[in-house]
N, C-alpha and C positions, 0 to 999 in steps of 0.2 A: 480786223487785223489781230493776229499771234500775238500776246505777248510773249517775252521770248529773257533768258536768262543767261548770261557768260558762263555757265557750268553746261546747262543743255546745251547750249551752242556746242563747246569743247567735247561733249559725250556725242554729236550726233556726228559733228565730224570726225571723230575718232572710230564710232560703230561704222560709218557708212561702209566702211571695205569687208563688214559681213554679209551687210544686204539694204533695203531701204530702213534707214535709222529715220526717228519721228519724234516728237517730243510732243507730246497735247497737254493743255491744262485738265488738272484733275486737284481736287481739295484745294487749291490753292496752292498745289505747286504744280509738278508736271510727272504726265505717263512717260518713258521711256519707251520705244516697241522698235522693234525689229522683225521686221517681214510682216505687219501688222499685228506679232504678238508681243502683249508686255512683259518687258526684262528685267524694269525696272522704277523706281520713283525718285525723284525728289521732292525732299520736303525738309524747310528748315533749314535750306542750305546745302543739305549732304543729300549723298545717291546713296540709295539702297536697291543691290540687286536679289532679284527671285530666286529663291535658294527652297530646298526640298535635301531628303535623308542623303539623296545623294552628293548634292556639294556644300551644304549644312558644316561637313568637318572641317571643309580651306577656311571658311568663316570664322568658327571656332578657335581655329589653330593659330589663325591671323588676329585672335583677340577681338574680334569686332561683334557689334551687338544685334541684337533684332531692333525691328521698326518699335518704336514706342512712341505714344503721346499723353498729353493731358486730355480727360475725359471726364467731368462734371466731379471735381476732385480728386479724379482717381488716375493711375497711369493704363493704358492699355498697352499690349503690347501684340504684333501681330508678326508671328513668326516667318514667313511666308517671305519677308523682305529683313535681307541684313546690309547693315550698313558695310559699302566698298572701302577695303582698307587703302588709307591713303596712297602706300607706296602700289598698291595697285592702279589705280587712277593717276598717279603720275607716270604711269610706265604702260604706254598704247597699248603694243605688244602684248602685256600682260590685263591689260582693261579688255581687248579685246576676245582674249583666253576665256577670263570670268563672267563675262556678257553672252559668250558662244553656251557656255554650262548655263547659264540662266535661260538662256532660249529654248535650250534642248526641254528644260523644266519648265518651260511655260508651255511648250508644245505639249507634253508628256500629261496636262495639268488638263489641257482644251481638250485630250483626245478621251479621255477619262470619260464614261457617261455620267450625266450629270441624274443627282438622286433626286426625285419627284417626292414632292408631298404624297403621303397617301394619298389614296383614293377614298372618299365619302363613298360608300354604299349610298346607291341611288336609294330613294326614298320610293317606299309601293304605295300605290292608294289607297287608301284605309277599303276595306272588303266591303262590297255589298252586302246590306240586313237585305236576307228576306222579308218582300212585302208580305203582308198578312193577305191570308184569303179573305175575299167580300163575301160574303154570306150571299146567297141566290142565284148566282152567276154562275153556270156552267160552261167549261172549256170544250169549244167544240173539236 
């Protein structure tokens, strides 16, 4: 069984009218996804949606922060998720607007090729020594 959260609940029934809305545990809170891409987290209570150069400034402009947490004393902070401004989350219409921009950015994100580790140069065999010749033996 799901565990399941009164804020995910209100987020997935709010998203559904874009597409299949989802909510899965993740760190201990939950994914957000739409159409099987993630939109969004909770954590700590609040939603944070996927933001990139392009809707990064509605974020800004609405005052709201990046994803942060405690990390072995220290804060991290992971841009990629900013917290939904309140009056956005209470206004569907308008949840729904910012969730559509985050989707478009999580597609935009997945479609991206993904950078591979170099390549190790294959290792050669170390060269054959010449055997020495045996004295007395001729090559026929």
């Amino acid at each position: 069984m799901t565990k399941s959260d009164p804020l995910l609940d209100y987020l997935v029934d709010h998203l559904s009218l874009l597409g299949d809305a989802q909510g899965r545990p993740m760190f201990g809170g939950f994914g957000v996804y739409l159409d099987g891409f993630i939109v969004g987290l909770i954590a700590f209570d609040t939603f944070y949606l996927k933001a990139d150069d392009s809707n990064r400034p509605d974020f800004e402009a609405a005052g709201a922060e990046p994803f942060r947490y405690r990390r072995s004393n220290q804060t991290a902070t992971i841009n990629a998720y900013w917290e939904c401004p309140a009056d956005v989350l209470e206004e569907p219409d308008l949840l729904r607007a910012w969730a559509a921009k985050s989707l478009t950015v999580s597609r935009r994100a997945s479609a991206k090729p993904k950078k591979s580790a170099p390549q190790k140069a294959a290792k050669k065999p170390p060269a054959r020594k010449a055997r020495p010749k045996t004295p007395g033996k001729k090559k026929r």
